[in-house]
N, C-alpha and C positions, 0 to 999 in steps of 0.2 A: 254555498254548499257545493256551487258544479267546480268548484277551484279545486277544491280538494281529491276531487276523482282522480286529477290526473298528476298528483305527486308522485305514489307508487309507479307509473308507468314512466315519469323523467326521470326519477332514481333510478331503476332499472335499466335507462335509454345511459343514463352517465355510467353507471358501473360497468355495461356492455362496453361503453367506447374506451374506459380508463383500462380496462381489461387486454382489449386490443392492441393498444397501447404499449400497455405491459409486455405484451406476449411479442411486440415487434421489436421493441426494446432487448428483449433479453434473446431474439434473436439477432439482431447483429452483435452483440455483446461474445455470441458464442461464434460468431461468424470472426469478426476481429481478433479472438482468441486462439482462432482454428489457423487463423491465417499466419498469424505471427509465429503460430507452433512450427506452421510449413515454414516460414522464411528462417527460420534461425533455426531449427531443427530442435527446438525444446528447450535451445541454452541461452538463460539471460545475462545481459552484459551489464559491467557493475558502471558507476560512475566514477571516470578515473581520479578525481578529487575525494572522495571516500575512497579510495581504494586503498591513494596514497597515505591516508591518515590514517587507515586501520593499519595499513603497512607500516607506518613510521617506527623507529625504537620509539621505545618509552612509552608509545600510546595505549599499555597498559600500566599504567603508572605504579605506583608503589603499590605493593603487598597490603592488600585488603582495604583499600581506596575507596569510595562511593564511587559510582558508576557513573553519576552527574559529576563529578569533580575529575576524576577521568577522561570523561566528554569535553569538557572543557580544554583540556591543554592542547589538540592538533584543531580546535575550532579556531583558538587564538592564533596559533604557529602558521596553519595551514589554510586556515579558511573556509576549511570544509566540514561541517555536522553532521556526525556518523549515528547513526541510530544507537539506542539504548541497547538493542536486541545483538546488532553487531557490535557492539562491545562485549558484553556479556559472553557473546560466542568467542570471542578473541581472548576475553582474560581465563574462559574455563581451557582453553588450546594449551595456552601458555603455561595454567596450574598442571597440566598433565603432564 
């Protein structure tokens, strides 16, 4: 029975530390975030192999294409795997 007294009290000693933890974590996280803002002034830079594939002609492919099959053609040419999302923005560009 004396084993049991002091579960409550180790749970409590783990959720304190995991806590800590936590709270140290998501402060360099904001630290590292803050800093990068300073070094580059808020602007991200793309990767020049995606950049080239969303740039390429044709890399939005025929009129009303799947967006995977789209994807597909500068991954083979170019080598590089553009996101779903950056296609998507590139083929509504292009409809406008």
């Amino acid at each position: 029975m004396q084993d049991q007294q002091w579960v409550p009290a180790l749970s409590k000693l783990f959720l304190t530390i995991a806590a800590a933890f936590a709270e140290a974590e998501r402060d360099r996280i904001r630290e590292r975030v803050a800093q990068v803002k300073r070094d580059k002034e808020g602007a991200l830079e793309g990767i020049p192999e995606q950049q080239a594939a969303i740039a390429a002609p044709g890399s939005c492919g025929p009129a009303g294409a799947p967006l995977r099959t789209i994807q597909a053609a500068p991954e083979a040419e170019l080598g590089a795997r553009v996101s779903l999302d950056a296609l998507a923005r590139v083929v509504r560009e292009a409809a406008a």
